[in-house]
C-alpha positions in Angstrom: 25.9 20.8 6.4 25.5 17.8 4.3 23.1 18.6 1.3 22.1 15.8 -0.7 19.2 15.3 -3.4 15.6 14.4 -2.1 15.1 11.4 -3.4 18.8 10.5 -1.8 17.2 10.8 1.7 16.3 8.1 4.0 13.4 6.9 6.3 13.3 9.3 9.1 16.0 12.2 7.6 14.7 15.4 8.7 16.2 18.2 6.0 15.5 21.7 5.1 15.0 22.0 1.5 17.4 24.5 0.4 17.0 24.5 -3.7 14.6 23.3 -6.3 16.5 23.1 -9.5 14.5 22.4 -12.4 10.7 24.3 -14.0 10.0 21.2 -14.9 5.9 20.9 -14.9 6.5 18.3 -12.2 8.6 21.0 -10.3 5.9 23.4 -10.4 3.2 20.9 -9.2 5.7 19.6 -6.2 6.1 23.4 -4.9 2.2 24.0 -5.1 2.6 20.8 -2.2 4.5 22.4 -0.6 8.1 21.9 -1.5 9.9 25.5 -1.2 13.5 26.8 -0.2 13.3 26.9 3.6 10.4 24.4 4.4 11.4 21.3 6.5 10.9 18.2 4.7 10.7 14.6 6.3 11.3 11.1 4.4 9.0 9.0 6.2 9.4 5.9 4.4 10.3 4.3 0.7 8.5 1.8 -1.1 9.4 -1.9 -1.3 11.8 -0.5 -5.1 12.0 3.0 -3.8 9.8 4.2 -5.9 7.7 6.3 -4.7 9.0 8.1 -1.6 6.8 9.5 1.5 7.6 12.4 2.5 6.3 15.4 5.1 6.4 18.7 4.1 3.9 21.5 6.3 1.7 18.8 7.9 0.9 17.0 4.5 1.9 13.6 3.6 2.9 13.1 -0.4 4.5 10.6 -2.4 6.9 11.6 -5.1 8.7 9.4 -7.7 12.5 9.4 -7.8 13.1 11.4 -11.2 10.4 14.2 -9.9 12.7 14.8 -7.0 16.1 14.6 -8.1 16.3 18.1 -8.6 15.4 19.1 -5.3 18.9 19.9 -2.8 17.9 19.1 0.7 20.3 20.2 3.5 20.0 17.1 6.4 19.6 17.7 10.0 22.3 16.9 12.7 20.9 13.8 14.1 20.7 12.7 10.3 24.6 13.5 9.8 24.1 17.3 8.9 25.5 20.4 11.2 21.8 22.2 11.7 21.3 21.4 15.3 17.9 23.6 16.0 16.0 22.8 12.2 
């Protein structure tokens, strides 16, 4: 599996998110969205400086800033370069 950071992802990387490592208050209001251990998180696209991100988590469409996802480990989907062949 290749894990990476969450704001390291590209346009169209399918990953499971597999750690959130911060309490940050930003943390806290990015997991009431949504972003969990387990859930399968999409990077639909990145604005024209990268900053903020689109991303799909559970059907909803959000837009996080770089340093509020940094501490976010995704684990990327085959297709994307990862080994998880079914996520």
């Amino acid at each position: 599996m290749k894990n990476l950071r969450l704001c390291d992802m590209k346009p169209n990387d399918k990953a499971v998110i597999k750690a959130v490592e911060s309490d940050s208050p930003a943390i806290k209001r990015m997991k009431d969205m949504g972003i969990e251990s387990g859930e399968e998180i999409i990077c639909l696209f990145k604005s024209p400086f990268a900053d903020p991100t689109a991303y799909r988590v559970n059907d909803v469409t959000i837009a996080l800033r770089k340093n509020d996802c940094a501490d976010v480990i995704v684990s990327l989907c085959e297709k994307n370069g990862g080994t998880d062949e079914g996520v």
